[in-house]
C-alpha positions as CSV (number, residue, x, y, z in Angstrom):
1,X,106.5,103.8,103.0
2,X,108.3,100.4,102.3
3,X,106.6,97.3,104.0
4,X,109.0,96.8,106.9
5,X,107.6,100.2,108.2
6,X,104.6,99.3,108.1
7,X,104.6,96.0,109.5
8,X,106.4,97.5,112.3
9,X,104.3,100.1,113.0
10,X,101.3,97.3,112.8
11,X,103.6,95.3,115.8
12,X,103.4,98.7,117.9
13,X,99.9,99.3,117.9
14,X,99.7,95.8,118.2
15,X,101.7,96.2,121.8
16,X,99.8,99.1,123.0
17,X,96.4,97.2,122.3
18,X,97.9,94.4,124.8
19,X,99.4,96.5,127.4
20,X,95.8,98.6,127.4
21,X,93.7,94.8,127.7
22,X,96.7,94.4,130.5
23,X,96.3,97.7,132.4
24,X,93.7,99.6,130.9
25,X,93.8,102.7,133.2
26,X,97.1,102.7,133.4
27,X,97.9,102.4,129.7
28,X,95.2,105.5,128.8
29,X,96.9,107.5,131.2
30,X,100.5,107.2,130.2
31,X,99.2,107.4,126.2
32,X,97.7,110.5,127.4
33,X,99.8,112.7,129.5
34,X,101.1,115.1,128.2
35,X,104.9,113.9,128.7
36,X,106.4,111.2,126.5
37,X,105.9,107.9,126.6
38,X,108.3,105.2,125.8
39,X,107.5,101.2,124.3
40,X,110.5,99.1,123.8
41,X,111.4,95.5,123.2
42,X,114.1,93.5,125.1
43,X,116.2,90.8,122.9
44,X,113.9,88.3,125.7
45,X,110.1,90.0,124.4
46,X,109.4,91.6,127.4
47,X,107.4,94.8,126.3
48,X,107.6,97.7,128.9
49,X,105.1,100.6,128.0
50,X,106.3,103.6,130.5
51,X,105.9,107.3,130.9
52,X,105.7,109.4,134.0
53,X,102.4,107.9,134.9
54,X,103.9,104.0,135.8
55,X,105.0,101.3,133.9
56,X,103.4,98.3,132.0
57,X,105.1,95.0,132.2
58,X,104.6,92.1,129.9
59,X,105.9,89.4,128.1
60,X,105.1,89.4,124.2
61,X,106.0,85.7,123.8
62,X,102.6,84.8,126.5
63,X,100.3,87.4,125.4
64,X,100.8,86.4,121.3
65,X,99.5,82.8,122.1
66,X,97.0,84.4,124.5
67,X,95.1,87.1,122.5
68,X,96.4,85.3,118.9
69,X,98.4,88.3,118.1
């Protein structure tokens, strides 16, 4: 696996672990249904975490200096 894989896969888990200090309940229930869920990255950093249980919102630029991520 070449490092830009796993760096990016590092940034992923990364954005779950905010959007689950964000909305915990609702972040456990979309990882967990049994759909798909969906986490993507605007050109902006807004992180959107979605699946058919709701959406979670948030900007990646505020919660970097926020948590230290």
């Amino acid at each position: 696996m070449a490092a830009n894989e796993i760096e990016i896969k590092i940034k992923l888990l990364k954005f779950l672990e905010i959007a689950y200090k964000m909305d915990s309940n609702l972040t456990t229930v979309i990882v967990k249904d049994k759909g798909p869920f969906t986490l993507s990255v605007d050109n902006t950093g807004k992180v959107t975490l979605s699946g058919k249980a709701g959406v979670v919102e948030f900007s990646v630029n505020d919660e970097i200096k926020e948590y230290g991520i």
